[in-house]
N, C-alpha and C positions, 0 to 999 in steps of 0.2 A: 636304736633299732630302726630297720625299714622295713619293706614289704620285701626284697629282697631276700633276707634272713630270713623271715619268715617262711616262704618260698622252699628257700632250701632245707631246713629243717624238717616240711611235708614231704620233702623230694627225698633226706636219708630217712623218714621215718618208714619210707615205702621200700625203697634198695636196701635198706641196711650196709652200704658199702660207701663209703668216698668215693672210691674211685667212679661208678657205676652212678650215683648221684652227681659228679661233675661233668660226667659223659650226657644224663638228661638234661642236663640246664648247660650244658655249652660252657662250663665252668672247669679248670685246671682243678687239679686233687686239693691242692695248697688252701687256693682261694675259697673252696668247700670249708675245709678245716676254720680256716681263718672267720668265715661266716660264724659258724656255731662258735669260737670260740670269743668272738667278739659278743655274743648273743647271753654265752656265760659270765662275762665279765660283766657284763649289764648288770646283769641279774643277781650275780652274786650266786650262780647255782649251779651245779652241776649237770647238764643237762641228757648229754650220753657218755655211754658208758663201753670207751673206746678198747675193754678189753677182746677179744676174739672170743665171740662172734659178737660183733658191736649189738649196744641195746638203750634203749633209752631208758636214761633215770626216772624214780618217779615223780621227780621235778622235771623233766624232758616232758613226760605224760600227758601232766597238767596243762605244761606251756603249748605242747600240740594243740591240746582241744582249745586252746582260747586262739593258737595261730590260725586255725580254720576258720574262726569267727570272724576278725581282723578280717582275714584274706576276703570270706565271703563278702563283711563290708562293702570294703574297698573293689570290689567285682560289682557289687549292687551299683556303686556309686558311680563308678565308668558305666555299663549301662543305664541309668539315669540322668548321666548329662549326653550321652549318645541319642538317650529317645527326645531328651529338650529339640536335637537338632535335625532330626527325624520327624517325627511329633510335634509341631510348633506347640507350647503353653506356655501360660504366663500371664502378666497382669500389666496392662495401659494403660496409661493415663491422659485422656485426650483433652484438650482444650481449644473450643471453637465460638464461634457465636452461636450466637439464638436462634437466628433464622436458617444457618447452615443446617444445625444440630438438629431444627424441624422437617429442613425441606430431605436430607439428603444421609441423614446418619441413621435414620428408620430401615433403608434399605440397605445400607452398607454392613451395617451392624447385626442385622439378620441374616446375612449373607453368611459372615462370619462365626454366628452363631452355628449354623447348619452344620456349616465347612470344616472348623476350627471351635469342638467345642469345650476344649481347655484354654483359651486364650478369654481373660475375662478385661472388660474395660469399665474404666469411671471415666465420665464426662464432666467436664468443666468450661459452664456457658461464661463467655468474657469477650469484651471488644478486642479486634484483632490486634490492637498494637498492646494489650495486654498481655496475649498470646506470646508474641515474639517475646517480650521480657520472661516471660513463665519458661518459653522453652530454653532459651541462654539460661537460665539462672537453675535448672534442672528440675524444677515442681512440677512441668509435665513433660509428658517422653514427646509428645507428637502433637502437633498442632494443626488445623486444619482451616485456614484462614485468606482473609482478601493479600496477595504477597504484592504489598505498595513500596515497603524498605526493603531495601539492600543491607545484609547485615553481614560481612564475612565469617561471623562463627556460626553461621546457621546454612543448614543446607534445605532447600527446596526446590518441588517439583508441582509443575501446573497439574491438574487435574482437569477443570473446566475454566469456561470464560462466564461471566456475568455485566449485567448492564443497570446502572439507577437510572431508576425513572420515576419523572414528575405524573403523580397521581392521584385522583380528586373522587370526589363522591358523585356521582351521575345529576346528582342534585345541583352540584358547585356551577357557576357560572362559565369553567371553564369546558365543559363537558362536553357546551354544544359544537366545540371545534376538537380537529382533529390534532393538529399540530399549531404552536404559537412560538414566541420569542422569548428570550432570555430577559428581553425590557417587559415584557407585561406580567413578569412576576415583582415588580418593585414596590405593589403596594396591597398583593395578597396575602392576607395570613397563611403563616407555616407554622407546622406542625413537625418539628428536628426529630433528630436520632440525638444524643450525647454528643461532645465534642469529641469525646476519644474514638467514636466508633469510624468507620473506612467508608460509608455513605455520606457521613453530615464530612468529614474532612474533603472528600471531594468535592461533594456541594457548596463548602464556605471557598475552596477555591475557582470554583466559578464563578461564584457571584464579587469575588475580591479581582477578578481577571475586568468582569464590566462595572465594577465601581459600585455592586447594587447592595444595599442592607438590606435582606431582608424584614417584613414584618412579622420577625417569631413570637410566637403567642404560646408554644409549651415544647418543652424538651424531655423525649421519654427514653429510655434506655434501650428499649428493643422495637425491632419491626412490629412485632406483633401488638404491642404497645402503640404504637404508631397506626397502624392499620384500622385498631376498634376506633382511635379517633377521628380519622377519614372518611370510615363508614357514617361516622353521626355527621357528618359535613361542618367541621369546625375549624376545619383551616386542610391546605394543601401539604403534599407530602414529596419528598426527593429518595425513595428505598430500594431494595435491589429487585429486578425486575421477577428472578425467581422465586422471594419472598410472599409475590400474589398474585401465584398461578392459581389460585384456589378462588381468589374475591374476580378475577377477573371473570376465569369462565363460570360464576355463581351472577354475576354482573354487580357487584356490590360495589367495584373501584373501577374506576375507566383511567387509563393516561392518557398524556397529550403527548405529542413528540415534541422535541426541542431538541436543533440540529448538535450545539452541544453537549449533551449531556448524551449522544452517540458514542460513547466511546467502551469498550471492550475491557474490562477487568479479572487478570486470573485470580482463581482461587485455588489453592495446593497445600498440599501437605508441607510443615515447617518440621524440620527437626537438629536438632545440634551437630554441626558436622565433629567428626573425631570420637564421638561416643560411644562406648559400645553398645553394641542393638541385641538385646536378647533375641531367643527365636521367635518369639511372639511378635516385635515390632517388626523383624526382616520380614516375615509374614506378613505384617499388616502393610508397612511399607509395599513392598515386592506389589502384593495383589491390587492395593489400589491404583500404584502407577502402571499397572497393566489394563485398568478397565474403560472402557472406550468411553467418552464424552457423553454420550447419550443414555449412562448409566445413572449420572448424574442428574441431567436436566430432562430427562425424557419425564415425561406426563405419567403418574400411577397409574 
């Protein structure tokens, strides 16, 4: 059986004629015929009753009213994957860091909410080269992350640029200069990010570029984690400069410049290239690579 049969069989319930039901559906008399009789053979039933003036059986009857059901379905369901494309909804799965997820998914995700309020998301905080693995491996749809690897099966797009910065407590010894050297951190205590995460990896590759160990004294997993212990002056910190736009103009964290650590890092959405993207991620996709940079970093 298909929807076709079906079709046909509301088309002679309503003409009462083959010919005139082949003439409505653009169907030859035969292929009419052949429809219902293919339809009875299914069925094992006799369905019309092809004497002059044709009629439906009362097994024809039955089978009408449950073909309108069918038909309606299958109507319901082509308009429901129509409004999917129409209508973005649907459910994300995002995975970013910590301090992204602070500084920049409050406004993003409200935006969304207003705009798009069938699309729902779950957040998943992780260091970024977790992210890339999650999104290859399919556990999250989209990732929102520092893009340090090149990975051919993954597609991304910049969103903004970020910068790490060395930053101390107003208290620290470093505070009372504005900018210093990559050699006068060789015997201050540091206060790390994780090795997995995209700050402490750039940072251990600076100080492996001028030969310097660090003296790390605790290793915490997020900025924010990092920041409360800055604040109490217990060692210096290398974190993304967006992370403390909050402690700076509050004055609770001051930086020093250091010419290396000058350097510009995008941050963008990661997602699997070749995937299919429901309507909800083309949405989510689409509109954030449309929103200007200053959506991102501008100040609440």
């Amino acid at each position: 059986m298909n929807i076709n049969q079906l079709e046909t069989l509301i088309a002679l319930s309503k003409t009462m004629s083959f010919r005139k039901t082949g003439e409505m559906l653009n169907l030859t008399q035969p292929a009419v015929s052949a429809q219902i009789k293919s339809l009875e053979e299914e069925y094992r039933s006799l369905l019309v009753d092809r004497s002059q003036p044709i009629a439906l059986t009362d097994s024809g009857k039955v089978f009408l009213e449950h073909a309108y059901k069918i038909v309606r379905v299958v109507e319901e369901l082509k308009q429901r994957l129509a409004d999917l494309e129409n209508t973005p909804q649907g459910h994300i799965i995002l995975g970013t860091t910590t301090s992204i997820a602070i500084q920049i998914l409050p406004r993003v995700l409200s935006y969304f909410q207003d705009q798009f309020p069938l699309i729902q998301t779950t957040i998943h905080s992780m260091p970024s080269s977790q992210i890339m693995t999650n999104v290859e491996s399919g556990h999250i749809d989209i990732g929102i992350a520092y893009l340090t690897d090149k990975n051919p099966s993954l597609e991304t797009s910049v969103l903004y640029y970020d910068t790490f910065e060395l930053v101390v407590s107003p208290r620290h010894p470093l505070a009372l200069v504005s900018r210093t050297t990559v050699e006068q951190l060789r015997s201050i205590p540091f206060i790390m990010l994780s090795p997995d995460t995209a700050g402490r990896q750039f940072a251990d590759k600076i100080f492996k570029e001028h030969h310097i160990r660090p003296h790390i004294i605790m290793e915490l997993s997020s900025s924010e984690e990092v920041k409360r212990m800055v604040e109490l002056n217990l060692g210096a910190a290398i974190i993304s400069k967006m992370s403390i736009a909050n402690e700076l103009k509050s004055g609770s964290l001051q930086t020093i410049k250091i010419n290396e650590l000058e350097i510009s890092h995008p941050i963008g959405l990661v997602y699997k290239a070749g995937r299919y993207l429901s309507s909800a991620m083309q949405q989510f996709l689409s509109d954030l690579k449309g929103m200007p940079e200053s959506h991102f970093v501008g100040s609440e």
